[in-house]
N, C-alpha and C positions, 0 to 999 in steps of 0.2 A: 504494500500500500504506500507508493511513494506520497511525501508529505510537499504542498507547494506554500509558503506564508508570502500575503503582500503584507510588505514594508510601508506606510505610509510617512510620507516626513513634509518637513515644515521650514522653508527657509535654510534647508539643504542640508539641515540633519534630522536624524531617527526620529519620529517621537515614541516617549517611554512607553505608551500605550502598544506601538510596534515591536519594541523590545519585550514586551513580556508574551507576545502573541507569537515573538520567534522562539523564547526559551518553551513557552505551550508545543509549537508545531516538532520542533526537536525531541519534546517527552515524547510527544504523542509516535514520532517516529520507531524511536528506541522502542517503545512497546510493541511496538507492529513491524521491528526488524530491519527498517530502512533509514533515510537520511532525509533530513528536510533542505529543502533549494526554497530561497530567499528571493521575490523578487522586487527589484525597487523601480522606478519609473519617473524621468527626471531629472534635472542636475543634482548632483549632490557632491559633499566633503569626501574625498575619498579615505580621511580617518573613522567619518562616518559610517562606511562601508565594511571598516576592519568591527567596528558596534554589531552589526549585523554577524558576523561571520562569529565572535565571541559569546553571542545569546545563544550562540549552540546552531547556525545555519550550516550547514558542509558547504553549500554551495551558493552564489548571488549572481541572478540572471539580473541585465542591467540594461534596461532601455533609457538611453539618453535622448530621444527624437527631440526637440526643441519643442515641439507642438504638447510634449506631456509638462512642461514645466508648472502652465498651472492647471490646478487639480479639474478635472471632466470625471464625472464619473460615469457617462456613457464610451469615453475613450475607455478611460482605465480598465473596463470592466473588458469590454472586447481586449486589450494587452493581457489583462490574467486570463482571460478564456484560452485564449491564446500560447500562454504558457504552461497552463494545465496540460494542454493538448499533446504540447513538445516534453513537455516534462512526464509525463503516463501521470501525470497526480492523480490519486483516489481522493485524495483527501486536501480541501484547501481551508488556510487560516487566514480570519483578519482580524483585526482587533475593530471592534464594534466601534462605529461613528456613524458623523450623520454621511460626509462619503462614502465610509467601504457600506451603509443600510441601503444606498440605493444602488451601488456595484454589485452586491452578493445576490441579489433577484433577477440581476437581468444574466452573471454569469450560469449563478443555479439553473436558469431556463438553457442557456446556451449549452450548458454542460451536461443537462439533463440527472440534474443532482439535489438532493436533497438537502435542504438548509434548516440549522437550529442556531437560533438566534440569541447573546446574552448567558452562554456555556460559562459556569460556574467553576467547572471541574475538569479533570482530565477523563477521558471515557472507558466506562467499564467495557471490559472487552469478553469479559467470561461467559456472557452469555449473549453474542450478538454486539451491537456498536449501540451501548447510551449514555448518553450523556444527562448531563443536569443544567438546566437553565432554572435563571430568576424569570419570573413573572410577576405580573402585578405590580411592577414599579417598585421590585425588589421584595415586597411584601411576604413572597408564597416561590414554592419552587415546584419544579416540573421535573419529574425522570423519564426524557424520549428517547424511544426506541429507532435509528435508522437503518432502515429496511435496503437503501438506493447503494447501486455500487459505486457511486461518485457523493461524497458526501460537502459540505460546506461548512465550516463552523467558525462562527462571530462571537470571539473571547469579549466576554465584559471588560472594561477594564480596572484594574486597581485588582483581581482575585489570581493570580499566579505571578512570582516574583520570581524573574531568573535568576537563575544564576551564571554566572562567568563559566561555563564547559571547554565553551569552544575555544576553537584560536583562531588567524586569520584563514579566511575563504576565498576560494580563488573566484576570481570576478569573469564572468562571461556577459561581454555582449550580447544582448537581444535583440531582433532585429524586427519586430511585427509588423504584421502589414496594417495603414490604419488605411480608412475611409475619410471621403469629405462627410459621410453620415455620421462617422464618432466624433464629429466635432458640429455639428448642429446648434450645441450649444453653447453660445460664448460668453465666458466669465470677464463685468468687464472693469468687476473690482471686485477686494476680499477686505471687510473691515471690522476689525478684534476686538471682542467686547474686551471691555476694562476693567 
């Protein structure tokens, strides 16, 4: 069950939210006898990169097209379908936002894969693949069952703390093909609550 984690980042490094969703995708590996491939989308610090590869990625697929520097998430999502694809991933990781909320539906659809959303936990695997999600706005939890042989899972963030495993990951360019349709829509400012 190869593991694929998107990276999201912010002004050209990781954000922490990413890092804990790489030490996730890494366990989840180990348990299911494979490695996790990293991918990031974007300019970025290339010490940033050595971040990714130390949360525990083996490997970081790396699209720098210009066109992804700022965040789409109808692009983005076609780039991880995309990588899923070349990568054989069973299993892909994001850490829960309001971007990777609307990239995980449209790849899940693409991919024809089964999404659980807000995963709490790493997944029991003893009988089948489930996992634990919050629901109710954290209130109550959920133990689902995924039945799909491509699965999707959106780590809350702040509930799995890596730690330091890895070391650095060798970096491979990616190269996806986009459309003028992944780009339809255009970001023509981003501005940060205070």
């Amino acid at each position: 069950m190869p593991v694929l984690v998107f990276i999201e980042t912010d002004e050209g490094s990781v954000k922490k939210s990413s890092l804990e969703a790489t030490g996730y995708a890494a366990e989840v590996a180990r348990m299911t006898g494979t490695t996790a491939t990293a991918l990031v989308v974007g300019e970025i610090e290339a010490a940033a990169l050595e971040d990714v590869g130390k949360a525990g990625a083996a490997k970081v697929l790396h699209a720098a097209d210009g066109r992804l520097n700022t965040p789409s998430s109808q692009a983005y999502a076609s780039v991880l379908a995309q990588a899923a694809e070349k990568e054989n991933a069973d299993i892909v990781v994001l850490a829960k936002s309001g971007l990777t909320d609307a990239m995980a539906s449209r790849v899940a659809a693409r991919l024809k894969a089964g999404l659980a959303a807000n995963v709490t936990e790493l997944p029991d695997l003893s009988n089948g693949f489930r996992v634990k999600r919050s629901i109710y706005t954290g209130k109550a939890f959920a133990v689902t069952e995924m039945k799909s042989a491509k699965k999707i899972l959106a780590i809350k963030k702040n509930v799995f703390t890596p730690a330091e495993t890895g070391g650095a990951a060798p970096v491979e360019a990616f190269s996806p093909v986009l459309h003028d349709a992944d780009f339809a829509v255009k970001v023509t400012g981003v501005e940060k609550a205070s």
